[in-house]
C-alpha positions as CSV (number, residue, x, y, z in Angstrom):
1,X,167.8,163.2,23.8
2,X,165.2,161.3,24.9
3,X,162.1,161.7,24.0
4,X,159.0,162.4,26.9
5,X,157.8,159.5,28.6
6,X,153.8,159.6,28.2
7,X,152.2,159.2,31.6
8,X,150.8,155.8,32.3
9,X,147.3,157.6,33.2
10,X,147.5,159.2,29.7
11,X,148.3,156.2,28.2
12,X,146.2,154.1,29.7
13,X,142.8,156.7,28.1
14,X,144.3,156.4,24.9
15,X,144.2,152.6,25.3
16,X,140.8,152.6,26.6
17,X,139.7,154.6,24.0
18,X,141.4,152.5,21.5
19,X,139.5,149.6,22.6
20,X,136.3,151.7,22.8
21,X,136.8,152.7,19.6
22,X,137.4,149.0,18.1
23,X,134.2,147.2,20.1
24,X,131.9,150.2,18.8
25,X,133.6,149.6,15.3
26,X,133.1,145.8,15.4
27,X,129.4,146.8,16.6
28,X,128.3,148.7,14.0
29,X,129.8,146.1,11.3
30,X,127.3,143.4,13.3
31,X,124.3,145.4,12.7
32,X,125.4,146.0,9.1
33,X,126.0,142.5,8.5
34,X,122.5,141.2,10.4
35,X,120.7,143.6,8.3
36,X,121.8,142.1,5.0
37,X,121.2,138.5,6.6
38,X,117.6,140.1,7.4
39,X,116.9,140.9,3.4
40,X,118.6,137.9,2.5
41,X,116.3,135.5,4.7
42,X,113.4,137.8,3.7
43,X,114.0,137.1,-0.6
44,X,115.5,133.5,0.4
45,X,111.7,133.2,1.9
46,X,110.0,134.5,-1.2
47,X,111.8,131.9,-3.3
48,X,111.2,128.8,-1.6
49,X,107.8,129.3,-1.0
50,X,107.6,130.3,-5.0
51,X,106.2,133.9,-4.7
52,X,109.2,134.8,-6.8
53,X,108.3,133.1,-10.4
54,X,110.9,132.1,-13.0
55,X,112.1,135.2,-15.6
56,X,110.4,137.4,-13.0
57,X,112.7,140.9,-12.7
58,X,113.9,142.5,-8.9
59,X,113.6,146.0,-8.5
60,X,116.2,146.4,-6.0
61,X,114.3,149.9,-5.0
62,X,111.3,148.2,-4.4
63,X,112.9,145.5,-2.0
64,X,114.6,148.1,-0.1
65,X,111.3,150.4,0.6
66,X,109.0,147.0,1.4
67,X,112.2,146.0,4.2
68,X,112.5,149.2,4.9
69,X,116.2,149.4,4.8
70,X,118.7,151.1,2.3
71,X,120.1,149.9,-0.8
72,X,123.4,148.6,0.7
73,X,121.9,145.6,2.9
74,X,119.9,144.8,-0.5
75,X,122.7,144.6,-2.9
76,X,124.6,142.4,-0.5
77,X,121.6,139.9,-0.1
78,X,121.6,140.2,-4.1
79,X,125.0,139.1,-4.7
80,X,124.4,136.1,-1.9
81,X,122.0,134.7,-3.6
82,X,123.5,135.3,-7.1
83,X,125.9,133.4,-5.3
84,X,124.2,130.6,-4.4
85,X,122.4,130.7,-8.7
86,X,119.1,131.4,-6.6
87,X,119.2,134.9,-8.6
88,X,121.2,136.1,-11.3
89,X,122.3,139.3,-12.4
90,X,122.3,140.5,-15.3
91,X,123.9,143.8,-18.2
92,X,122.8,146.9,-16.7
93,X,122.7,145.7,-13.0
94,X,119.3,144.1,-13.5
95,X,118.1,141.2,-10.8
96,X,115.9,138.4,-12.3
97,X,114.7,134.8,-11.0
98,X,117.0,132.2,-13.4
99,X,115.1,130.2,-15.9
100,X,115.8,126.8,-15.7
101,X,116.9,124.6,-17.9
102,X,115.7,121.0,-18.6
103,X,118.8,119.8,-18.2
104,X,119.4,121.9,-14.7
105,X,116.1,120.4,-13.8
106,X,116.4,117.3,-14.0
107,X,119.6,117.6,-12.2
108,X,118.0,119.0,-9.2
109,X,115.1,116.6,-9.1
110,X,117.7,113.9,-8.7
111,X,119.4,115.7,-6.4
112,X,116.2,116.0,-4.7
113,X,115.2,112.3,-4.8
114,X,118.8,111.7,-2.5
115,X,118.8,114.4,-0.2
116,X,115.0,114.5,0.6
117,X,114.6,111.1,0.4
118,X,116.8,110.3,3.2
119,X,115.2,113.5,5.3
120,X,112.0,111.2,5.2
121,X,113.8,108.4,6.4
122,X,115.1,110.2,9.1
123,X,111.9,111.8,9.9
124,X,110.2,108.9,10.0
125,X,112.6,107.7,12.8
126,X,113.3,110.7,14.4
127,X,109.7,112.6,14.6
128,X,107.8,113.2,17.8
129,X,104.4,112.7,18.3
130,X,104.0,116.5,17.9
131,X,105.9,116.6,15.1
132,X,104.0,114.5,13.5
133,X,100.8,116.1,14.6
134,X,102.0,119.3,12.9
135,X,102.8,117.4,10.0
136,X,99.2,115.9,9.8
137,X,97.9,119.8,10.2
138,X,99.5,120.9,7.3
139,X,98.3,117.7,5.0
140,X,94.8,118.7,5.8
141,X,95.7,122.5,4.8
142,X,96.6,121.3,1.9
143,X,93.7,118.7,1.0
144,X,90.9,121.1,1.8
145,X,92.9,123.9,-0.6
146,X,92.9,121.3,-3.4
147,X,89.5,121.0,-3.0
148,X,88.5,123.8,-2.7
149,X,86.0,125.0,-5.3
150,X,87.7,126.4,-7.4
151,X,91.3,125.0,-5.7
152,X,92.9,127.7,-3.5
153,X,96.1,127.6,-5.1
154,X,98.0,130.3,-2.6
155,X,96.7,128.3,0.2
156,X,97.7,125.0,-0.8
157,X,101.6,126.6,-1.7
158,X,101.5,127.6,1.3
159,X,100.6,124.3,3.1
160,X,103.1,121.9,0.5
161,X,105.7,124.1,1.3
162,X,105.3,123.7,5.4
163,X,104.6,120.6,4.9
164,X,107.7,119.4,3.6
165,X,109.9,121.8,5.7
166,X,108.2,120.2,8.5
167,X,108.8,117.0,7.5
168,X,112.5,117.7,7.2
169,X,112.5,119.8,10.2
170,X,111.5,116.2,12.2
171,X,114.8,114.3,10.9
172,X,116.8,116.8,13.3
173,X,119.6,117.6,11.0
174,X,120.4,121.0,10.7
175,X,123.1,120.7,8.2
176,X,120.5,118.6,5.8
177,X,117.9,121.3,5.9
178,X,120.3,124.2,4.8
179,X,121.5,121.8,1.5
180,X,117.1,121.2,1.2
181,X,116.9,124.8,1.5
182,X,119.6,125.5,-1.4
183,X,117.9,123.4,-3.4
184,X,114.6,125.0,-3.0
185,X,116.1,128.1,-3.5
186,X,116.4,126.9,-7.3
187,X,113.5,124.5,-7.5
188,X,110.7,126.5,-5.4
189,X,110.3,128.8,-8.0
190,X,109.2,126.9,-11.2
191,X,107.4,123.9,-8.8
192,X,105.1,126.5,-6.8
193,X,104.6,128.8,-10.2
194,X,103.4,124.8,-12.0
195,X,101.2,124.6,-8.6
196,X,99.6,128.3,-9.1
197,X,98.8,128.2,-12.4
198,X,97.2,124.9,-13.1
199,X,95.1,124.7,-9.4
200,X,92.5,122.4,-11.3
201,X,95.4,119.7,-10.8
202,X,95.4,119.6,-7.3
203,X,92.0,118.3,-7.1
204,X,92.4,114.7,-6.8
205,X,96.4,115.3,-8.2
206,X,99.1,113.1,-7.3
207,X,100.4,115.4,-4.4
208,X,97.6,114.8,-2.1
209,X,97.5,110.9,-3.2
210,X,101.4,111.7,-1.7
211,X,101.2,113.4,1.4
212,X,98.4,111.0,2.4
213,X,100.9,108.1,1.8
214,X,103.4,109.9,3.2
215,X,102.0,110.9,6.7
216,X,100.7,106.5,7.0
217,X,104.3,105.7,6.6
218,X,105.2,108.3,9.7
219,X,102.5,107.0,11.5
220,X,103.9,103.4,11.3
221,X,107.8,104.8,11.7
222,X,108.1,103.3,8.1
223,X,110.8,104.6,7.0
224,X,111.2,102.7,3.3
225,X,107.6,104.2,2.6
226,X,107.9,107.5,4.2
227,X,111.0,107.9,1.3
228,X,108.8,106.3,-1.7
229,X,106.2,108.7,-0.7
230,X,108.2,112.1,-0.8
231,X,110.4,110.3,-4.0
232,X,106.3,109.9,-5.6
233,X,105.6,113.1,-5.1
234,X,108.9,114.7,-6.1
235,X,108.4,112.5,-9.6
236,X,104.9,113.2,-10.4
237,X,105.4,117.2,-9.8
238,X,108.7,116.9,-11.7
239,X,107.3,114.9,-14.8
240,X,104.2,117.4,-14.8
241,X,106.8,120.0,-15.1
242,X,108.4,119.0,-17.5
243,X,105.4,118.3,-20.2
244,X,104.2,122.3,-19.7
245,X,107.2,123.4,-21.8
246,X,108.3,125.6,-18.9
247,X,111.9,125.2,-18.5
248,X,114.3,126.6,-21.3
249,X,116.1,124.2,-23.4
């Protein structure tokens, strides 16, 4: 016997309904994965501007009411950056910042030296006039929070931190600013917490004697000096670093 034929009118709802039923799916899975890029951006942000410091524990609660979101969008920006070694996560489900090693730091200064050497060299080729204006803004941020009396040490994390992202910004490589960020990610961390708690260095410090250096060698589209200046200033903070018995052995 053969079996009904479904009308095509019929068959045509269930179709469209079918396909409703999909793009709504694929919708709400969009919102679900934008949210967790949201608190991933949001943490990824506290890291590389070092307001997360080394050892320091996540309360995954606490994230979730400050973003206002649930704990869902949290754990998946967790496990991202675990991930990526910006966190790690350890018995009992607890988030931390990673303590670096000596050995892991002096692996990503050198990495650092390469990759953000050439983004000055690039920059120094590549940046507008306004870039460089913007550049110049955030030097002077920085100078009159170094000497500052006492230094302003938020202030002048703040300003190193645009400073360089600006600077990279101006080589016009998306694709090298992600592997800067990643790096950051790991580094930003122990340099910015080296930064807050010793602001009596900036006065005067090897940073500013950088960035000053640095910003000439834009100004001339020297792009040898531009890379010596961002390598100096990588060193010096690097080498400081290291003598404060900060990293884990």
């Amino acid at each position: 016997m053969i079996g009904r034929v479904q009308p095509l009118s019929s068959r045509s709802a269930q179709d469209g309904a079918a396909s409703e039923a999909s793009a709504l799916d694929e919708i709400g899975s969009l919102m679900r994965e934008t949210l967790g890029e949201r608190v991933t951006g949001e943490l990824r942000a506290l890291l590389v501007a070092g307001r997360l410091a080394p050892g320091e524990k996540l309360s995954l609660r606490r994230v979730a009411e400050a973003l206002g979101v649930s704990m869902m969008p949290v754990r998946e920006a967790v496990s991202r950056l675990a991930a990526d070694k910006a966190l790690e996560v350890l018995p009992g489900r607890a988030v931390r910042v990673p303590v670096l090693t000596r050995a892991q730091f002096r692996e990503l200064t050198r990495l650092r030296l390469v990759v953000e050497g050439f983004a000055a060299e690039e920059a120094a080729k590549m940046a507008s006039a306004e870039q460089i204006a913007v550049i110049a803004r955030h030097e002077a941020a920085f100078c009159a929070a170094a000497k500052a009396d006492p230094p302003d040490a938020a202030a002048a994390v703040a300003a190193n931190r645009d400073l360089h992202f600006a600077l990279y910004e101006a080589a016009a490589m998306p694709s090298l600013i992600e592997m800067i960020e990643r790096l950051w990610l790991k580094a930003g961390p122990i340099l910015n917490l080296d930064m807050r708690h010793e602001p009596r260095r900036l006065d005067g410090g090897s940073a500013v004697i950088a960035h000053a250096a640095l910003l000439a060698a834009l100004r001339r589209r020297d792009a040898g000096a531009a890379r010596a200046a961002l390598e100096d200033d990588i060193r010096a903070a690097a080498e400081h670093i290291e003598r404060t018995a900060r990293l884990a052995e």
